[in-house]
Residue, then its C-alpha position, 0 to 999 in steps of 0.5 A: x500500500x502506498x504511502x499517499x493513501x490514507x485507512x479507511x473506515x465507515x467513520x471517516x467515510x461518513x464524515x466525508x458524504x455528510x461533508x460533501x453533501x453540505x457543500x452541495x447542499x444535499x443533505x436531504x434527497x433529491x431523489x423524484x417519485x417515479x413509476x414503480x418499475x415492478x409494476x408497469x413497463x419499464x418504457x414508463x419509467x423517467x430514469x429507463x428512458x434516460x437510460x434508453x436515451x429516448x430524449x436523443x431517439x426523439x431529437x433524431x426523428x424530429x430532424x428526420x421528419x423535417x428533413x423528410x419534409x424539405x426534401x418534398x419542398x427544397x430543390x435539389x440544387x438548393x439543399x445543404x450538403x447534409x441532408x445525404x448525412x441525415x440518413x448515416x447519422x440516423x443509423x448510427x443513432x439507433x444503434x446507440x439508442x438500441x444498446x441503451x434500450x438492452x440496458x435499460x431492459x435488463x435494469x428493469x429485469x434486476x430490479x423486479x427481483x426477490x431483494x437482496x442483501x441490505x447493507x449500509x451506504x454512503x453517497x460520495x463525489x469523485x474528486x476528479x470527475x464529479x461523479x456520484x458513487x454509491x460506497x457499501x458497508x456491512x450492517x455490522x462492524x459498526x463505525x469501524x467496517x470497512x468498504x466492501x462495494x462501489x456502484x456508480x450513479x448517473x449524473x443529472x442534466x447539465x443544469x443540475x448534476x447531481x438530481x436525483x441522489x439519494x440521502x448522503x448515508x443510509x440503507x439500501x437493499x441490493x436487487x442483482x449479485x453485486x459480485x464484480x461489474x454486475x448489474x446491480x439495482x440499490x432500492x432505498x427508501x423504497x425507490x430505486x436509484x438507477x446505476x450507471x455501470x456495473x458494481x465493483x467490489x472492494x479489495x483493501x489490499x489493492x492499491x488501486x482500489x485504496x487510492x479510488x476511496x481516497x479520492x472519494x473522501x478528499x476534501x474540497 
């Protein structure tokens, strides 16, 4: 372990989320109600269709229909070069849009699942990068437990990163295996928090892995 690295445990992490989040002014969650995915399709649920990317799939059929429309009342000398890329970009929109649609399908599968485990989380920031990380502790250990789990959340849009977080410290109950980049689904409070990746579990004796916690509770 290198020396930089700093010996975590879930009271110093504690002390970081609830840091953090007071300077984000998250100390309450932020989290919305949506459909309950266990009982309506996954389509008509707001955080699947984020992660299905309907918002760009309904931006690119809007510019579609126009361009199918000009194509009806512009001659064909007086037509932008790219009207010959619309089709080309729209191809290659649906095969993102499609990759988003599997994820999100198999999200709503996992989080349909019998509940899993219960463990004891914390919200905290990547220094980096910004992004919201989801930090799991055993119920036991008390203030001394170690970390035994990560899984990534996805940011807000660009007017508001960091909506629809769950509180900074809690419970949640894991849909899935949470055994390395697996699909896994945290129910908190009763609502899901949807991921952006897939879980990581947590080796102490990595060093990757210790320098990762340490940036998660760098100050400020």
């Amino acid at each position: 372990m290198t020396d930089d690295v700093v010996t975590v445990s879930y009271r110093e992490m504690a002390e970081a989320a609830t840091s953090q989040a007071a300077y984000r002014k998250l100390e309450k969650p932020t989290l919305r109600p949506e459909a309950d995915v266990r009982r309506v399709a996954w389509w008509r649920v707001r955080g699947l269709q984020r992660t299905a990317h309907a918002p760009i799939l309904l931006t690119i059929l809007g510019t579609d229909a126009l361009a199918v429309y000009a194509t009806q009342v512009v001659p064909d000398d007086d037509r932008p070069f790219w009207f010959a890329l619309v089709p080309l970009i729209s191809l290659g929109v649906l095969a993102f849009v499609l990759t988003g649609v599997r994820r999100a399908r198999h999200l709503a599968r996992v989080a349909r699942q019998e509940p899993g485990r219960t463990m004891r989380y914390l919200l905290l920031h990547s220094y980096v990068s910004g992004a919201p990380w989801l930090v799991f502790f055993p119920l036991t250990g008390g203030d001394e437990a170690e970390p035994i789990g990560t899984l990534p959340l996805k940011y807000g849009p660009t007017r508001d990163l960091y909506r629809d977080l769950p509180a900074p410290v809690g419970e949640a109950t894991l849909c899935g295996d949470a055994t390395y980049r697996s699909v896994t689904v945290p129910w908190i409070d009763g609502q899901v928090v949807w991921p952006s990746a897939g879980y990581g579990e947590i080796c102490l004796d990595s060093d990757h892995d210790m320098r990762f916690l340490s940036e998660l509770i760098r100050p400020e």
